[in-house]
C-alpha positions as CSV (number, residue, x, y, z in Angstrom):
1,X,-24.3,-15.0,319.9
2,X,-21.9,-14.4,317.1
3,X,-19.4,-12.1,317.9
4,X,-16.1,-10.2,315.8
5,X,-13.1,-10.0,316.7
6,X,-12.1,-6.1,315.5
7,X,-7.9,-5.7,315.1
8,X,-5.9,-3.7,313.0
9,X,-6.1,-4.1,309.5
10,X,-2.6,-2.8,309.1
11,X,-1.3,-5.9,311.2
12,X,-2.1,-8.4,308.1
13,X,0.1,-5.9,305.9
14,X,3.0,-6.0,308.5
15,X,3.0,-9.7,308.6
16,X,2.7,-9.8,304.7
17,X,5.5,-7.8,303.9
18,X,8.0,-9.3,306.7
19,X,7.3,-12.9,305.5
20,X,8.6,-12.2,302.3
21,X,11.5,-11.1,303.6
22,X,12.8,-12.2,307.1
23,X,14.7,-15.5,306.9
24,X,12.4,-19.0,307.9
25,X,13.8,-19.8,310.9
26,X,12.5,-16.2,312.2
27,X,9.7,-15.5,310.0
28,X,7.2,-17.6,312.5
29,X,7.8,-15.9,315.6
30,X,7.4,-12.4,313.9
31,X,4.3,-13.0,312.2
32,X,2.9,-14.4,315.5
33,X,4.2,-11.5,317.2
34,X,2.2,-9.1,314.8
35,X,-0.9,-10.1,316.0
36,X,-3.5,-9.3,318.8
37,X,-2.8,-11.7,321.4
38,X,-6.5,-12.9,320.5
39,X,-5.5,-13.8,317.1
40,X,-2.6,-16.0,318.0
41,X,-5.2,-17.9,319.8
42,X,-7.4,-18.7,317.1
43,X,-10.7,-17.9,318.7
44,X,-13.6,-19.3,316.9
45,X,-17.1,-17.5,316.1
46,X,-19.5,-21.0,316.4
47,X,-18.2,-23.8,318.3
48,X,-20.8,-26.1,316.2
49,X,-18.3,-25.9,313.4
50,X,-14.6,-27.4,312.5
51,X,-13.6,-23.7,311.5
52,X,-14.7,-20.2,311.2
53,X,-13.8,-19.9,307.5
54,X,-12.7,-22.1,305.0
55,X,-11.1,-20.7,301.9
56,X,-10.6,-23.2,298.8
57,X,-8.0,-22.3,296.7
58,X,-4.5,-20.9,297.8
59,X,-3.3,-18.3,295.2
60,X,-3.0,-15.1,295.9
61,X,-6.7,-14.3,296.7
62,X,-6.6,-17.2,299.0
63,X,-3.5,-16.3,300.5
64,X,-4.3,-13.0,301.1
65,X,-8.2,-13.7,302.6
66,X,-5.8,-16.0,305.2
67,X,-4.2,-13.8,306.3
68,X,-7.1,-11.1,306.8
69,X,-9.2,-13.6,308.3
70,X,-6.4,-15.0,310.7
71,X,-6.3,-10.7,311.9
72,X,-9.7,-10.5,312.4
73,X,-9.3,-13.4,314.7
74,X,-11.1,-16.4,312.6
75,X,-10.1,-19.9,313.3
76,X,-8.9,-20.5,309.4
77,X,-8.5,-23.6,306.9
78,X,-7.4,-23.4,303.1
79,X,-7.5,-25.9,300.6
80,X,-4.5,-25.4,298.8
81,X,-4.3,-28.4,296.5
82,X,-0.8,-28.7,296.8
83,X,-0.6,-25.8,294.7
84,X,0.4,-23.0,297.1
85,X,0.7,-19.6,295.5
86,X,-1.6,-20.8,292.6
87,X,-1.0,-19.5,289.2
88,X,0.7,-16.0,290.1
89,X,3.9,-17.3,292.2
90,X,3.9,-21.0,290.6
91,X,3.2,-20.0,286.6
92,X,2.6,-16.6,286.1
93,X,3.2,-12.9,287.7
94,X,6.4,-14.2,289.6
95,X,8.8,-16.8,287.4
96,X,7.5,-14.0,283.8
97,X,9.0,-11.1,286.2
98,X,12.0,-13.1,286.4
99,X,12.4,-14.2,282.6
100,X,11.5,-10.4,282.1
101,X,14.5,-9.1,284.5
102,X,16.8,-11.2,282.8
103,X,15.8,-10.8,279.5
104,X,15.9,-7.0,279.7
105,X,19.4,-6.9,280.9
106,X,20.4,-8.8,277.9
107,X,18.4,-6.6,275.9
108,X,19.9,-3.6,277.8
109,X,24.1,-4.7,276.8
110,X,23.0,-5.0,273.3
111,X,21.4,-2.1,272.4
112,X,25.0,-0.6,271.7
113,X,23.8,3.3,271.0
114,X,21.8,3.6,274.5
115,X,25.1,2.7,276.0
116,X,27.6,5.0,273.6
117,X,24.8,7.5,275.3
118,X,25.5,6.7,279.0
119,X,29.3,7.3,277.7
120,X,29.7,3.1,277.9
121,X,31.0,0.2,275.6
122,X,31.1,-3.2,275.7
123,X,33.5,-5.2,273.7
124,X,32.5,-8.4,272.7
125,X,29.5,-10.6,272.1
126,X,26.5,-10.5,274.8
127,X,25.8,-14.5,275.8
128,X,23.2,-16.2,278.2
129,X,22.8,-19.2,279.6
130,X,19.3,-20.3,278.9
131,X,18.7,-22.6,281.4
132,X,20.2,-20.7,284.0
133,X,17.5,-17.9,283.0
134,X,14.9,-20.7,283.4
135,X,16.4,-21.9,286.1
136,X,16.1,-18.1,288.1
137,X,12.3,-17.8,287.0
138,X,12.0,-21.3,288.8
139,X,14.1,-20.8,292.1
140,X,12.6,-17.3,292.4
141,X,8.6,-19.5,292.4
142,X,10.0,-21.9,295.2
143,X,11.7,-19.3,297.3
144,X,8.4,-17.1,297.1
145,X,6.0,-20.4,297.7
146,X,8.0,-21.0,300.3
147,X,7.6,-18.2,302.1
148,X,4.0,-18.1,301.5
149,X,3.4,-21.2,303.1
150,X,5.4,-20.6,306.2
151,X,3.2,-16.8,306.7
152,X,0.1,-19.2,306.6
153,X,1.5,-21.5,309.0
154,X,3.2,-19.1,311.2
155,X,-0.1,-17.3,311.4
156,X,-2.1,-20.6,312.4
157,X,-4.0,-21.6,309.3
158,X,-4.3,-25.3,308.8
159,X,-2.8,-25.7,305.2
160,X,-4.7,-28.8,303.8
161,X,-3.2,-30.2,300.8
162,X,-5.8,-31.4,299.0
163,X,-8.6,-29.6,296.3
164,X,-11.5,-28.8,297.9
165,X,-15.0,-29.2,296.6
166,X,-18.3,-28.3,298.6
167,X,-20.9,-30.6,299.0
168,X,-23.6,-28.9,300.6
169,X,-24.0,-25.7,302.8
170,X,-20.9,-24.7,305.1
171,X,-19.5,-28.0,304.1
172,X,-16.0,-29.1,301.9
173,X,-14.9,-32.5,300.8
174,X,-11.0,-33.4,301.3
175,X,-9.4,-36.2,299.7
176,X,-10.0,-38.5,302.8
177,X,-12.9,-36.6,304.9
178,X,-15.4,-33.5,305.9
179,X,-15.2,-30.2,306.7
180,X,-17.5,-27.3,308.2
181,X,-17.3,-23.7,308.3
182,X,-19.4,-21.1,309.1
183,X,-18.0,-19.4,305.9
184,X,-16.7,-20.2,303.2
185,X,-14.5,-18.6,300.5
186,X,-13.8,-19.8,296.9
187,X,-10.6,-19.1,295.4
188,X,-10.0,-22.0,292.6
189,X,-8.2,-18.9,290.2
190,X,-8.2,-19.8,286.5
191,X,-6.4,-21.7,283.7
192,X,-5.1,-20.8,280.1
193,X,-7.9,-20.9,277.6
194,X,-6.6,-22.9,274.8
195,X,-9.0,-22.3,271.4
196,X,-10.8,-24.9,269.6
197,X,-8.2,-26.1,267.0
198,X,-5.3,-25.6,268.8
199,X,-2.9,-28.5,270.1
200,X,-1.0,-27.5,273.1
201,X,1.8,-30.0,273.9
202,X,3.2,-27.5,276.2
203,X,6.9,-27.9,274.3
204,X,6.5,-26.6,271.0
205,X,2.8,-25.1,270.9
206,X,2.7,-24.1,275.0
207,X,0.4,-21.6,276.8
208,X,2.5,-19.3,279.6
209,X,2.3,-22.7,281.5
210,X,4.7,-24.2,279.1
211,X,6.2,-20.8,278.4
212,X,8.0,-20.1,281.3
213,X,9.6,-23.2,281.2
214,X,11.7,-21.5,278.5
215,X,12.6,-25.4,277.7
216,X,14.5,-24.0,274.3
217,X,14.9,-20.3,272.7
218,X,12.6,-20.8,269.2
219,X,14.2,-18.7,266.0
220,X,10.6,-17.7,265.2
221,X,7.9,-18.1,267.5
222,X,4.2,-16.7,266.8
223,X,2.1,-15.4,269.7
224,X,-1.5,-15.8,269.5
225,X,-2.9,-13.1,271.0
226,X,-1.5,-9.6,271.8
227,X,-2.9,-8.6,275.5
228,X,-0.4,-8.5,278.6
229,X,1.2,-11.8,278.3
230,X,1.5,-12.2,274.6
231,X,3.5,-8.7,274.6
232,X,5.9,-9.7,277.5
233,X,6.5,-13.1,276.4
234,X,7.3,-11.4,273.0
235,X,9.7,-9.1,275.0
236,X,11.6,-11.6,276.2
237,X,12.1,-13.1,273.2
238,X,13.0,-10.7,271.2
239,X,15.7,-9.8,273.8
240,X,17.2,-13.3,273.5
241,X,17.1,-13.9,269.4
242,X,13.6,-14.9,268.3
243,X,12.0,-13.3,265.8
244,X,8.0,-13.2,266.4
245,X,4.6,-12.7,264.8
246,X,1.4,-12.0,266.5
247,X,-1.8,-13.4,265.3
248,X,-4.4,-11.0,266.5
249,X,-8.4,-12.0,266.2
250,X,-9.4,-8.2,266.5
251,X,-9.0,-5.7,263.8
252,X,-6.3,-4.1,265.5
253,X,-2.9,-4.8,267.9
254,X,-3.2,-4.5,271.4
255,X,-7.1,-4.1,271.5
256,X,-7.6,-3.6,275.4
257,X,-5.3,-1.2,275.8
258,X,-5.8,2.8,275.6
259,X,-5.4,3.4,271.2
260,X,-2.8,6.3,272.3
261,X,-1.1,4.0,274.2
262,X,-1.3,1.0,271.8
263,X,0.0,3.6,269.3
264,X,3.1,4.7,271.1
265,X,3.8,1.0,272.5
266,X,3.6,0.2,269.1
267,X,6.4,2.1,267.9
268,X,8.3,1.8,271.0
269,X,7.7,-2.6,271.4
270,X,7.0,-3.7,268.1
271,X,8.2,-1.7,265.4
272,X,12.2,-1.2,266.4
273,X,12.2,-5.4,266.7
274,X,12.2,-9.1,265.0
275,X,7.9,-8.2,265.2
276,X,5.5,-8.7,262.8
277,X,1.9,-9.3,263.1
278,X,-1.6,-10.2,261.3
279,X,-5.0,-8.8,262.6
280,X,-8.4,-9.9,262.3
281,X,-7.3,-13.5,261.7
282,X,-8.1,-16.9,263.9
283,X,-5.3,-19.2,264.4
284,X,-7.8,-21.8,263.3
285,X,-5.1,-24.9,263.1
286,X,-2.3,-25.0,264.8
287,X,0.1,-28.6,264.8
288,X,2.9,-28.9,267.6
289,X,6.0,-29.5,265.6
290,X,9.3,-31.3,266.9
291,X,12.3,-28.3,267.9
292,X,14.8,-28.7,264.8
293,X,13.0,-31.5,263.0
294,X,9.1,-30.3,262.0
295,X,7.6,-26.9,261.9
296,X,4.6,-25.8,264.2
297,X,2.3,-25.5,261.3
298,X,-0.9,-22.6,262.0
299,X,-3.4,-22.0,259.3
300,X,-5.2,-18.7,259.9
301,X,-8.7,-18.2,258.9
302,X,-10.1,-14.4,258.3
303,X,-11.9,-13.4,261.2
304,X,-14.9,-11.8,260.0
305,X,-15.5,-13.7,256.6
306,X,-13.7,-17.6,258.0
307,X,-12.2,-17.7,254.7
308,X,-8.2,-19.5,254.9
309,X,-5.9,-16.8,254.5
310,X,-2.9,-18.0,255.2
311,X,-0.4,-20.5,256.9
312,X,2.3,-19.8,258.9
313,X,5.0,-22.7,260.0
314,X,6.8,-21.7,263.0
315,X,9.5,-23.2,265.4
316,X,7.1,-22.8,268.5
317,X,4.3,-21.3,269.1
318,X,2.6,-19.3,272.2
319,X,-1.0,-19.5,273.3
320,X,-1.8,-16.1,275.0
321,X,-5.5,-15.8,274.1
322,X,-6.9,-15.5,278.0
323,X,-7.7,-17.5,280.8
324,X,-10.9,-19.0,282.1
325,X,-12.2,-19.7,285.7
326,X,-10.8,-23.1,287.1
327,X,-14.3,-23.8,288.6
328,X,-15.7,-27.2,287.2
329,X,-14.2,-29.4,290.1
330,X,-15.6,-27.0,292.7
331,X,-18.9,-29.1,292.9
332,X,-21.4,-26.0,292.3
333,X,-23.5,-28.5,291.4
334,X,-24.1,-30.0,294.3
335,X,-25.2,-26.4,295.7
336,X,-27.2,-25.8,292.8
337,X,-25.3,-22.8,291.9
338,X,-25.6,-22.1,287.7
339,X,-22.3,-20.5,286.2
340,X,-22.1,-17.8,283.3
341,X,-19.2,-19.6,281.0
342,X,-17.9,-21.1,284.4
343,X,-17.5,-17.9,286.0
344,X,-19.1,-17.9,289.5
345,X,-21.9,-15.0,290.0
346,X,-21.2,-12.5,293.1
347,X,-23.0,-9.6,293.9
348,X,-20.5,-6.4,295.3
349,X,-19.3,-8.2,298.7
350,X,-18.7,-11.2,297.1
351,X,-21.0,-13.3,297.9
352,X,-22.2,-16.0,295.7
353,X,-25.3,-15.6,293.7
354,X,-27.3,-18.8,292.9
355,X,-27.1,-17.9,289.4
356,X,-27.7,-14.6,287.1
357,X,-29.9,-12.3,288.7
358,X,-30.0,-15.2,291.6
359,X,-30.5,-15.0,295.2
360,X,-27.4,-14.7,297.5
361,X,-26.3,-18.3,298.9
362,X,-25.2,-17.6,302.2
363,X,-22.8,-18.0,303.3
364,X,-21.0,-18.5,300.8
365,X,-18.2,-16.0,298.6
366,X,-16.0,-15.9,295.6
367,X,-13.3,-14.3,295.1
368,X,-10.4,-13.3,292.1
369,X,-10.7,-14.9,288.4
370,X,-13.1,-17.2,289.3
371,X,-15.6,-14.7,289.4
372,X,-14.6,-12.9,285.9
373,X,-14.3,-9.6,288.1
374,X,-10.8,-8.4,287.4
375,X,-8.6,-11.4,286.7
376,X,-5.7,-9.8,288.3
377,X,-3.5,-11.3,291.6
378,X,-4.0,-8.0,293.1
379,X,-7.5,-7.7,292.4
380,X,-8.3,-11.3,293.8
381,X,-6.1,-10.3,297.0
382,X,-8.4,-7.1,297.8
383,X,-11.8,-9.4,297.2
384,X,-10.0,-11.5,299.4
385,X,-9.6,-9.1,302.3
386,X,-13.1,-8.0,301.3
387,X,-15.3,-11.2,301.8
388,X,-13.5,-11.4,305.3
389,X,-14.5,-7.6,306.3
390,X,-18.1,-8.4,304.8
391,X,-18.0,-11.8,306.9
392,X,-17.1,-9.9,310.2
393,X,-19.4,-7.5,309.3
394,X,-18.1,-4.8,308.6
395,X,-19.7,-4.1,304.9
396,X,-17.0,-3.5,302.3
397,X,-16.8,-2.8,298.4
398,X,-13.9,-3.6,296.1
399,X,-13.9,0.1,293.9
400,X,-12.2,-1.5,290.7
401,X,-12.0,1.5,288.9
402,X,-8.9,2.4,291.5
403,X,-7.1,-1.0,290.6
404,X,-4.2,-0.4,288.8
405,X,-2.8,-3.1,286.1
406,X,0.9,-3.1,284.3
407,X,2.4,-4.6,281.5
408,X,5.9,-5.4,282.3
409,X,7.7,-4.8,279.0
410,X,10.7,-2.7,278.5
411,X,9.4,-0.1,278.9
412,X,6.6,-0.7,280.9
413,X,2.9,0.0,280.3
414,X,0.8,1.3,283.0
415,X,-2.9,2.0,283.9
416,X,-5.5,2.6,286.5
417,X,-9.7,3.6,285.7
418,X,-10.9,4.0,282.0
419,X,-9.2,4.0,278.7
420,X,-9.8,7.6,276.8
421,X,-12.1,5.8,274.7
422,X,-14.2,4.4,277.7
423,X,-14.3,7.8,279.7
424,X,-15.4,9.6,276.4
425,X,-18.3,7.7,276.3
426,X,-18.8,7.7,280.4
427,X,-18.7,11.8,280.0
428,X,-21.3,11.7,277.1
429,X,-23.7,9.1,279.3
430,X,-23.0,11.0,282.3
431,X,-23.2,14.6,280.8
432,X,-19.7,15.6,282.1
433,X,-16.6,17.6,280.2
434,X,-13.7,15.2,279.8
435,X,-10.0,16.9,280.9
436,X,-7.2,15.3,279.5
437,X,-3.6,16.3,280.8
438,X,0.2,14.8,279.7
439,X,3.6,14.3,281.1
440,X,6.4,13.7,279.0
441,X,9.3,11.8,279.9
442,X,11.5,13.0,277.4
443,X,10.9,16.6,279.6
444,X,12.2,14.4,282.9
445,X,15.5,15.0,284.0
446,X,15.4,11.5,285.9
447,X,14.4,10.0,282.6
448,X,17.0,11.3,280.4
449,X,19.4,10.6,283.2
450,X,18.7,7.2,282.3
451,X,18.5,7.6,278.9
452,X,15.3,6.3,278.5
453,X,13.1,9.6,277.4
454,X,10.3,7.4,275.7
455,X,6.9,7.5,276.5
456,X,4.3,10.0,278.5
457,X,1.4,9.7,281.3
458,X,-2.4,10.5,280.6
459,X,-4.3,11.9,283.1
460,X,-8.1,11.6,282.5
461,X,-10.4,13.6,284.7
462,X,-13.8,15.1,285.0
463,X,-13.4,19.1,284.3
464,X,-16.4,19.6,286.9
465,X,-15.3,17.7,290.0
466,X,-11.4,17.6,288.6
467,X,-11.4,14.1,289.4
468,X,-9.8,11.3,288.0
469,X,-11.5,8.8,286.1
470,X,-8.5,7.1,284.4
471,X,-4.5,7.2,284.0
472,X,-2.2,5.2,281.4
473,X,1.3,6.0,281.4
474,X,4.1,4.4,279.1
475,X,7.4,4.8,279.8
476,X,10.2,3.6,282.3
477,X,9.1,2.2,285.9
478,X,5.6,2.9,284.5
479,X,4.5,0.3,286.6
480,X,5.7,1.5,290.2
481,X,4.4,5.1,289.1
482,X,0.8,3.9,288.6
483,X,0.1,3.6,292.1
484,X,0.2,7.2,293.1
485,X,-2.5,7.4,290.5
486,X,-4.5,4.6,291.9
487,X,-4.5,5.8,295.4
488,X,-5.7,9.0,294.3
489,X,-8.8,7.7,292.7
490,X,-9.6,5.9,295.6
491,X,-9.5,8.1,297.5
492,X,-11.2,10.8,295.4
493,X,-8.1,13.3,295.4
494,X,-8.8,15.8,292.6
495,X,-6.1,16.9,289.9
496,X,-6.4,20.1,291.7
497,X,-4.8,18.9,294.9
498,X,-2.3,16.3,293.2
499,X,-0.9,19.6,291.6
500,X,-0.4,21.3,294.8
501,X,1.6,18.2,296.3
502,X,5.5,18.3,296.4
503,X,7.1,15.6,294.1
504,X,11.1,14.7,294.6
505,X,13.1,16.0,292.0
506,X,14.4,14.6,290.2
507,X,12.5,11.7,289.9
508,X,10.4,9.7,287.6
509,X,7.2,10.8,289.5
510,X,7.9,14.7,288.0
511,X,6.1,13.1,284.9
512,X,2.8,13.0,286.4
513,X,3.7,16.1,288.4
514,X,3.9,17.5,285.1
515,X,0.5,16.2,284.0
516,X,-1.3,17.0,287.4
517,X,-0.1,21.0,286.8
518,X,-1.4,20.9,283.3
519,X,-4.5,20.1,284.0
520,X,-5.1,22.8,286.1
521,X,-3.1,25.6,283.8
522,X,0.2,25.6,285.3
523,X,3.6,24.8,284.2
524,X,5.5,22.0,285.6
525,X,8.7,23.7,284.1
């Protein structure tokens, strides 16, 4: 008879948060510790199998089911492919974090009039040491693998270093041999897409792969693309000398964000720096050239009519048009499992479908980019932690519309639920009044304080219920404010009972303290 082991969820969280940051040598005891005593003893749901789950892929998602599964008691395996971490710690969220830290203090002792403001000068030219700025974006990735690995182990999950691929029910393939699971979790994560006609030598035509390598500073570098990554990469650039163009397919710039947002990160991002930019054009060609010898050459077709309109030629350019699900080594095939542009089909527990509008396969989830659900690290962490509750069966739901998303920029671009434009039409199909509600941080004292009074937060809600249906803020620590919005729609807190909260003055948060009151008639001030 199959039985669960029930713990505390919150134990997984502990162990998360103290991996990161007690030292090795006591970072295996105290995630031991943290757990049931049953835990620590791996104790197995069928005996008739090599593990309870086995999770392939070790990214975040991976990482984070792990260490879910390892609480709930699960004997656990994970594939990692000598890739621990995957693209988030290794060539993504973590090492452009770092590029973007340092970059922005750069940026930050140049801009010589927000200084005079703060009552400070510097004398003398700003300088950075490149590679030592590549070289913190790559120790930073190590330090945080590291860590990573030694939670999993610490916690009792066999790390096996090779890719996984299934080759028939509860069954993966290692390099050298075999092995079952009564479960099993895919986690493969997802690659740059790089667009017919484009030649990626990943020196001087590189997607964020290449990028954060940061192998030389480019004069003038174009950015294909102008979604999350294209816009930080161009903030770090811009902060250390380049000059930058962004070659947009869409009719307009930044076409997934909120257009008041878009609008104001406009002026704020683009406008005041080296950026220009084309819409509604393909980079159709694009030619790696060699740094200080040939040009990257892109010609640019129109968009709508393919006609050539123009050709740039560049020192370096940036491919930042997406990402697609790294699943064609998975061996689906062997399952019979049909893929929609490679992106694994789950129904809302995550369990793999056989195919559109298939039957479940069971057994059997996927979880994070792979399955073209949200491709964010955070997102693929909560499927994670769901396909283990749904496993132990306890029946859960990922609610997507309360994940948040940021853009790490300077400043910083926030958001959580549906763009205006989206929740328009939602309130016209769903025969709801739409609220809308702002927060200025030119009226926060915390933000002037700082001198950094750009930017406001949009609070979206249904007039009827006076709940939230979608935030987007802009503006400093945008990101880190985000989450106070994200927990509210979760949890269904209304507008209503946000404004009766007490926020700490004076802090940032007084912005959406601001916003909360207004849409309920008060004054914040």
């Amino acid at each position: 008879m199959r039985t669960t082991m029930r713990c505390c969820a919150a134990a997984v969280g502990a162990v998360s948060l103290a991996s990161a940051f007690v030292a090795p040598s006591n970072r295996l005891a105290l995630s031991a510790s943290l757990l049931p005593r049953s835990s620590r003893f791996g104790l197995r749901m069928a005996d008739s199998y090599d593990y309870d789950v086995i999770i392939v892929g070790c990214g975040v998602g991976g990482h984070g089911a792990a260490l879910h599964a390892r609480a709930c008691g699960l004997k656990t395996a994970v594939f990692s492919g000598k890739d621990v971490g995957g693209t988030c710690v290794n060539r993504g969220c973590v090492p452009s974090k770092a590029l973007l830290a340092a970059a922005g203090r750069v940026r930050d002792m140049q801009n010589e009039h927000h200084l005079e403001g703060l009552g400070i000068t510097v004398d003398g030219e700003v300088k950075f040491d490149r590679q030592a700025v590549a070289d913190h974006a790559k120790n930073l990735a190590s330090r945080v693998r590291g860590n990573l690995e030694a939670s999993l182990k610490g916690l009792g999950v066999d790390v096996i270093e090779d890719a996984g691929e299934l080759v028939r029910a509860h069954t993966v393939k290692g390099a050298s041999r075999e092995y079952t699971a009564k479960d099993i979790i895919l986690a493969p994560g997802s690659l740059p897409f790089v667009p017919p006609g484009v030649q990626a030598d990943e020196k001087t035509v590189f997607t964020s792969d290449g990028g954060l390598n940061l192998e030389f500073v480019p004069e003038y570098v174009a950015i294909v693309g102008s979604g999350y990554i294209g816009l930080e990469f161009s903030d770090v650039y811009t902060a250390l000398g380049a000059e930058v163009t962004f070659i947009e397919a869409l009719p307009m710039i930044m076409p997934t964000f909120d257009r008041e947002i878009a609008r104001l990160a406009e002026r704020l991002l683009i406008k005041p720096r080296a950026i220009d930019y084309r819409v509604g054009v393909f980079a159709s060609e694009v030619t790696p050239g060699i740094p200080g010898v040939k040009p990257v050459t892109i010609k640019m077709i129109d968009a709508k009519t393919k006609e050539h309109v123009e050709t740039l030629e560049v020192d370096a350019c940036m491919v930042a048009t997406g990402r697609v699900p790294n699943t064609k080594t998975l061996g689906l095939d062997n399952m019979g499992i049909e893929t929609v542009r490679g992106f694994v089909q789950v129904n809302d527990k995550m369990q793999v479908l056989s195919g559109p509008d298939g039957a479940v396969v069971p057994n059997l989830y996927c979880i994070g980019d792979a399955n073209g659900k949200m491709m964010l690290a955070h997102a693929a962490s909560a499927h994670g932690v769901s396909a283990v509750e749904n496993i132990c069966g306890r029946a859960n739901v990922v609610n997507h519309n309360a994940i948040p998303a940021a853009c790490f920029t300077h400043p910083e671009i926030a958001m959580v639920g549906l763009t205006e434009e989206q929740a328009k039409e939602d309130a016209a199909a769903k025969g709801y009044e739409l609220g809308k509600s702002v927060g200025h941080f030119r009226a926060n004292s915390k933000a002037l304080a700082e001198g950094e009074g750009d930017g406001i937060a949009k609070v979206l809600f249904n007039k009827g219920t006076e709940e939230i249906v979608g935030v987007h803020i802009i503006g400093i620590h945008a990101a880190d404010l985000i989450q106070e919005c994200s927990n509210a729609i979760a949890t269904g807190t209304t507008v209503r009972e946000l404004s009766m909260l007490v926020h700490t003055h004076p802090t940032l948060c007084e912005v959406l303290d601001e916003a909360f009151k207004g849409a309920v008639g008060r004054a914040a001030h």
